[in-house]
LOTORZA-453196 format. One line per 5 residues: number of its first residue (from 0); their letters; for each residue x, y, z of N, C-alpha, C. Coordinates in steps of 0.2 Angstrom, whole numbers, plus 5000, padded with zeros to 4 digits. Layout:
residues N
NUM = A = X Y Z X Y Z X Y Z; ...
This chain:
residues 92
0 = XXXXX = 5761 5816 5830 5760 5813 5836 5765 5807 5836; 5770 5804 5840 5774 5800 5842 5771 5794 5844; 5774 5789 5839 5772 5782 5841 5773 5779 5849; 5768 5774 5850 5771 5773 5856 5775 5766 5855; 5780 5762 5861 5785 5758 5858 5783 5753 5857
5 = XXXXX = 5777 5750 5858 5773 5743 5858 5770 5747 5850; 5768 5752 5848 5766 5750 5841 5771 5751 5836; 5778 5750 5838 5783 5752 5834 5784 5743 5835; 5784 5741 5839 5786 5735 5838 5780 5731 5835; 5775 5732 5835 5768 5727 5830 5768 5731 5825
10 = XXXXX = 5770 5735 5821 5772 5736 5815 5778 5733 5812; 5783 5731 5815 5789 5726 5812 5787 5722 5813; 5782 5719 5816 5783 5712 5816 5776 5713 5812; 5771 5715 5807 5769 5714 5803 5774 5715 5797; 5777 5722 5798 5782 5719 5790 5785 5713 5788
15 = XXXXX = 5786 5708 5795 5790 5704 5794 5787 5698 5791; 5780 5698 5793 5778 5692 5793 5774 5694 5785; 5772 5700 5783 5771 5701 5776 5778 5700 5772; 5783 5701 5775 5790 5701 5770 5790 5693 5770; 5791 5688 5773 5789 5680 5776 5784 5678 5768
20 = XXXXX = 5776 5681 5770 5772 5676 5766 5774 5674 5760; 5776 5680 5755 5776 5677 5748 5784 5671 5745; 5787 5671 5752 5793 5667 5750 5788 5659 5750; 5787 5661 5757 5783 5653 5758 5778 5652 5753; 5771 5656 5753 5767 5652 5749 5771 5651 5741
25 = XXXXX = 5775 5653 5738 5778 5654 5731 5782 5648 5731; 5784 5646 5738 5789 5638 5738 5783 5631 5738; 5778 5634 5741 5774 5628 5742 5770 5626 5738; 5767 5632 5734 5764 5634 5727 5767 5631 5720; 5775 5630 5720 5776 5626 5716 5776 5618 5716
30 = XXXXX = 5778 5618 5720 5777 5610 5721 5771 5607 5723; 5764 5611 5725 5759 5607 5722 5756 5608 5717; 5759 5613 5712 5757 5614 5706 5761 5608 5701; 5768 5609 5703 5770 5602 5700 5768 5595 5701; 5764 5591 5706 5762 5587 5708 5755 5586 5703
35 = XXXXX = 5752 5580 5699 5744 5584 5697 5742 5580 5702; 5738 5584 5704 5730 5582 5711 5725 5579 5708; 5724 5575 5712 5716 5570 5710 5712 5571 5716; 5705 5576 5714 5701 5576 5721 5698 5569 5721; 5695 5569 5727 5693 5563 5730 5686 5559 5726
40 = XXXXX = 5683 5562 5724 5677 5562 5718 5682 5557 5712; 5685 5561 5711 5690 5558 5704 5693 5552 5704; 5695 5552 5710 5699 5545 5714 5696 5541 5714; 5689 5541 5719 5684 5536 5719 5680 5532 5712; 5680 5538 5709 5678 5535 5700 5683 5533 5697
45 = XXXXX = 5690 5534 5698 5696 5528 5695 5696 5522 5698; 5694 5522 5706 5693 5515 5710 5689 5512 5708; 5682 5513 5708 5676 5509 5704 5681 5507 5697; 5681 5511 5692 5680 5509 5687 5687 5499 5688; 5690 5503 5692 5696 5497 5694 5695 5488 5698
50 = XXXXX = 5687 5490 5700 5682 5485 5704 5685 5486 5712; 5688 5492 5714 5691 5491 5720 5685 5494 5725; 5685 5492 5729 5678 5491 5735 5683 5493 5742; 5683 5500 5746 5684 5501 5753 5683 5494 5756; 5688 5495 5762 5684 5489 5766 5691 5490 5772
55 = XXXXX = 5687 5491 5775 5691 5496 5781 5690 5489 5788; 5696 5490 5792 5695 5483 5798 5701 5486 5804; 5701 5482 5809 5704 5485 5814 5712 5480 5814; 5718 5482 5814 5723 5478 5813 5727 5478 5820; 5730 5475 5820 5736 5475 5828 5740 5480 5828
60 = XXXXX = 5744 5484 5830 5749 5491 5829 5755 5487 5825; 5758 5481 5828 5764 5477 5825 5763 5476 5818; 5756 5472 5818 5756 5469 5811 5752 5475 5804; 5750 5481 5807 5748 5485 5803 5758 5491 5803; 5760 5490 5805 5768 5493 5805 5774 5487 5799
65 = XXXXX = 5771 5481 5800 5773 5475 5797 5771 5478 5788; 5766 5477 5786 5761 5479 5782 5762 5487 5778; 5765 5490 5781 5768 5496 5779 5774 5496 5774; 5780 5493 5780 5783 5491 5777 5786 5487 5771; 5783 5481 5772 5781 5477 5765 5779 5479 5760
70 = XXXXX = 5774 5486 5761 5770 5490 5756 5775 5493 5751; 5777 5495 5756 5783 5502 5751 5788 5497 5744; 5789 5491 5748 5790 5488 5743 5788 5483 5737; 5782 5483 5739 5777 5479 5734 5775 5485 5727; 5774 5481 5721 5775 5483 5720 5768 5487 5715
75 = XXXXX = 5763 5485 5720 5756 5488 5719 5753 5493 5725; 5759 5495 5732 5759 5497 5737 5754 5495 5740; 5750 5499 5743 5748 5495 5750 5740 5492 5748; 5737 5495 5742 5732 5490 5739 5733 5484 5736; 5739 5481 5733 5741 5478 5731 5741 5470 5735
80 = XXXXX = 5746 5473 5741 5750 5469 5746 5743 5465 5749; 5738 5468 5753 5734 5467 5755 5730 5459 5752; 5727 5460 5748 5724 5458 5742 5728 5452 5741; 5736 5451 5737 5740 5448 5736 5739 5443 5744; 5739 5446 5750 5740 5441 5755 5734 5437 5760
85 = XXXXX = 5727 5441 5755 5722 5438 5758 5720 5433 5752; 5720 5435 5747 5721 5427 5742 5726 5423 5745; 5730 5423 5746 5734 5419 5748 5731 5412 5754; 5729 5418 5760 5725 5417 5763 5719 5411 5763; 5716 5414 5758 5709 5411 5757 5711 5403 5754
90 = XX = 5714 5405 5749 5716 5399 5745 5720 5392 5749; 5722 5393 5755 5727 5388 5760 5721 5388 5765
């Protein structure tokens, strides 16, 4: 029995996207394998042990953009900076 042409063409385009996956997941698979991951559980328990306390607030779009970029170059990043400029704050 003779294919029809729509299932000759969703056949190639399964093979294609099966011939696709293993390049992608194998690119992506390295490089989170080379990273090491901290689940959120883990992180939370190096913050504690750290005395670091959440503390979440609403900021202006400018001065939370301000804040970023300072970030990137402080050199405790964006927990650091904070911290650093509300002592400052408090202290004047």
């Amino acid at each position: 029995m003779a294919m029809k042409k729509t299932d000759l063409e969703k056949n190639k385009a399964l093979k294609l996207n099966n011939a696709m996956k293993p390049s992608t997941a194998e690119r992506f698979g390295k490089a989170a394998a080379a990273a090491p991951k901290v689940d959120r559980r883990e992180q939370r328990k190096l913050d504690q042990a750290q005395g670091l306390v959440a503390f979440a607030c609403k900021l202006n779009g400018d001065l939370a953009a301000e804040l970023k970029e300072r970030a990137a170059t402080h050199p405790e990043g964006m927990t650091g900076l904070p911290n650093e400029v509300i002592k400052r704050g408090l202290a004047g």
